[in-house]
N, C-alpha and C positions, 0 to 999 in steps of 0.2 A: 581542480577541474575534472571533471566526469569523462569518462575515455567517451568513443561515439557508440558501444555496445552497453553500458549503461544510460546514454542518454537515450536508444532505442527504446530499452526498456524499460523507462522512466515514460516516455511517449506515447509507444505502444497502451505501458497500462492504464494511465489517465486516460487516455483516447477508447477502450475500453471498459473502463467504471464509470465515466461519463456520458459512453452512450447507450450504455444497457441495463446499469447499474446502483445509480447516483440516485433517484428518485423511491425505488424503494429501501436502501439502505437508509436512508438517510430518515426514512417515517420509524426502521423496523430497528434498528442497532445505532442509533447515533451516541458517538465518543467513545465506540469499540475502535480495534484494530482492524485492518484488514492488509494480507498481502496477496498479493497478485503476482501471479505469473502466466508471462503473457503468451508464452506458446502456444500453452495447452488453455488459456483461458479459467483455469481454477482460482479460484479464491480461497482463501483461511482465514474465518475470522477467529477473533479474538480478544479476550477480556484485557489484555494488554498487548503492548508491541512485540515483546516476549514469546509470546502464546503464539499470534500472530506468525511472526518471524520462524521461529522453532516449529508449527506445524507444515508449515511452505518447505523448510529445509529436510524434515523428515520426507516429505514425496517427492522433494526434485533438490536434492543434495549438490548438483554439479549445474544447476541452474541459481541466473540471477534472475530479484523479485522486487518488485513496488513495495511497499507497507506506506501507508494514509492513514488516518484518524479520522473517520466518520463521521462528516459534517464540521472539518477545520479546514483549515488551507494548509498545514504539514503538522507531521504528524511530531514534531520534537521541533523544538523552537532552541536556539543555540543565542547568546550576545548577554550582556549586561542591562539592566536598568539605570537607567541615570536620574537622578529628580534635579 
């Protein structure tokens, strides 16, 4: 479970790439990375989660961030296949 200072964050930045965001990312960078961080409202994209992730941590080291995948619904999918 997600403490309540990640679920802000989680909130915060959906609520943010959603309403300002979401419509041109998604013509111009779809199935790139992106993380967000929602203080300062910056963004980092990125050719992977990686990229992504590691450029967000280079400008806010002691901040937590969002990362999405660009036109999915999360950005890393976790569970098994079953047929």
């Amino acid at each position: 479970m997600l403490s309540e200072t990640s679920q802000s964050v989680v909130q915060r930045s959906k609520a943010l790439y959603e309403s300002r965001h979401r419509a041109e990312y998604e013509k111009l960078y779809m199935n790139k990375y992106l993380s967000i961080e929602p203080e300062s409202g910056q963004l980092f994209l990125g050719d992977s989660m990686d990229d992504a992730i590691n450029a967000a941590m280079e400008a806010f080291p002691d901040r937590l961030t969002f990362t999405l995948q660009i036109g999915n619904s999360a950005a890393l999918h976790l569970g098994v296949l079953v047929l």
